[in-house]
N, C-alpha and C positions, 0 to 999 in steps of 0.2 A: 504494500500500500504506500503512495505518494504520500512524505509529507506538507501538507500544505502551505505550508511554511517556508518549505526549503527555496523556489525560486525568489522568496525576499529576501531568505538571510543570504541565497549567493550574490544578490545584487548589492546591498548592502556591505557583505565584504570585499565585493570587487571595487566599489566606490572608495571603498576606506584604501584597500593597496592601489587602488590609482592617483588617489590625493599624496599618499607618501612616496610617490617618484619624481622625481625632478623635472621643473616645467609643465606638469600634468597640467595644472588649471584648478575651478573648481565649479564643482557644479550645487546648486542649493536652491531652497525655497521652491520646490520642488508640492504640488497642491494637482486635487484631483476635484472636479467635482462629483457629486455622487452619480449625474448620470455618466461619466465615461465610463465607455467598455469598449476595451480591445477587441473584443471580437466584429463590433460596429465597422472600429478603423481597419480591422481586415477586409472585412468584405469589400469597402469602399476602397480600399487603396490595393489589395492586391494583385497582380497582373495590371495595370493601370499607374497614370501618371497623377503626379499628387502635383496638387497648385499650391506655391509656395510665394510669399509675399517677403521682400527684402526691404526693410525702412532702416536707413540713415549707413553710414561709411563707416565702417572700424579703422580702415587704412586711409589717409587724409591725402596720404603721395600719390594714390591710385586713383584714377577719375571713379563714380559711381558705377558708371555699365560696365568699365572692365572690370572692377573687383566683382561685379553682380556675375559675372559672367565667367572670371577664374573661381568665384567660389562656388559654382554649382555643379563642377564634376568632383570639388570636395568634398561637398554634401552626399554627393551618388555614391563612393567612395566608398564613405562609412554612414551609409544608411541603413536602421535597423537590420537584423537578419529575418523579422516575419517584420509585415509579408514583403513580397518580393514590388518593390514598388519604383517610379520613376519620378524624381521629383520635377518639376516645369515650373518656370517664374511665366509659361504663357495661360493667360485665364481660357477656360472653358469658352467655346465659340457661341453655345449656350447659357442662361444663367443656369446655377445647379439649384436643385431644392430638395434635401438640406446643400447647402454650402460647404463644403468641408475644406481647411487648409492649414498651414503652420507658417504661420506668421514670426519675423525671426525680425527683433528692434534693436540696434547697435546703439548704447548711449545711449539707453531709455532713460526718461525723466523718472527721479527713485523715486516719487509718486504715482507713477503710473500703473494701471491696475490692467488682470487681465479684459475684464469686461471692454474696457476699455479701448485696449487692441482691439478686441473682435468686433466692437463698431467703427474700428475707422478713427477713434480719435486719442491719433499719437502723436504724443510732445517726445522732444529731448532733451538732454543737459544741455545747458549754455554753455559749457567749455567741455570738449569732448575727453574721455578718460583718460585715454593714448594708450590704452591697450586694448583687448578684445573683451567688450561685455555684449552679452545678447541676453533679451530679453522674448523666450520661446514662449508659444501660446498655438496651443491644436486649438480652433475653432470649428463649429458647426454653426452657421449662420451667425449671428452676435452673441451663441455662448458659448464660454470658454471651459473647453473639458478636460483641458490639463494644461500647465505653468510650470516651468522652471526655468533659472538663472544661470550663467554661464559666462567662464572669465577666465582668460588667457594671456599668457603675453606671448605675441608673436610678430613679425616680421613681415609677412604678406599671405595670403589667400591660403599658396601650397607650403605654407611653413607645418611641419609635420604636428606641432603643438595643436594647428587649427582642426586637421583631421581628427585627432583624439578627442578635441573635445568637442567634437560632433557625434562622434563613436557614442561617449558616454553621454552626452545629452539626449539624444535621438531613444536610446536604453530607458532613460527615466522618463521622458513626458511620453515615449509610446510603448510604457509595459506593459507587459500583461498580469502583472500581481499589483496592481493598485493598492498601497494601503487603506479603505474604506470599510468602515463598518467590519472590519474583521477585528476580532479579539486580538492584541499584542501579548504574545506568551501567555496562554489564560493559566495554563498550567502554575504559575507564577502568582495569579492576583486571584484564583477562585471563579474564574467567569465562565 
């Protein structure tokens, strides 16, 4: 019998020995809402291309379209291993209904919420970090069904930093062991 448990605690310990290598990055603030479900994001993104939205420049030396444009066979790179999907900064020739995408904000304003992303109303810092911060958000029309933070220092698009930490972002906003509504070690607290 599977324990239930077990693809948290490996994700959990891979996050912990990736934070302790050198240049890794970090990833955090990491929030599900209760309706995500990985199985959803399978179906819709499986065999298919996923629309990907890119707000604001991590690289200042880089014009917008080429870093938009060297960073998305990084993305493809290390894009989850389920499911097997294509990411595309090109919108649906259609509107879609539901809307589904992952919206990726460099220099987010540290106020800004995912709700927020998912309608369209993104600010940024007034003076940019000068390293790599993103601000992920999988949306489904204007709601947001998973969030995490992401921060690097790197060099340009194919600096090998920037792959990993798409690796291990990509892992948390689209797992499949969501922490919600599951017991944390009940065996522990009686539950």
């Amino acid at each position: 019998m599977r324990n239930p448990l077990a693809p948290v605690l490996a994700l959990v310990l891979t996050l912990v020995l990736a934070a302790c290598s050198p240049g890794s990055g970090s990833i955090g603030g990491a929030d599900y809402d209760p309706a995500y479900d990985f199985h959803e994001f399978y179906q819709v993104a499986n065999g298919r291309t996923f629309h990907v939205i890119v707000d604001g420049n991590p690289f200042p030396t880089i014009a917008p379209e080429e870093m938009r444009a060297r960073l998305l066979p990084v993305m493809q790179a290390n894009r989850p291993p389920r499911p097997r999907l294509t990411f595309t900064y090109a919108a649906p020739a259609e509107p879609q209904h539901p809307d589904y995408r992952l919206m990726l904000v460099f220099d987010a304003a540290l106020d800004l919420t995912a709700a927020r992303v998912c309608a369209n109303q993104i600010r940024h810092r007034p003076t940019p970090s000068g390293h790599v911060e993103v601000f992920a958000v999988y949306c489904r029309n204007d709601a947001a069904l998973s969030q995490a933070v992401a921060s690097t220092i790197a060099s340009g698009p194919e600096d090998p930093r920037v792959g990993r930490l798409f690796s291990w972002l990509f892992l948390v906003l689209f797992t499949d062991s969501p922490p919600i509504d599951h017991p944390h070690f009940p065996f522990l607290f009686g539950r």
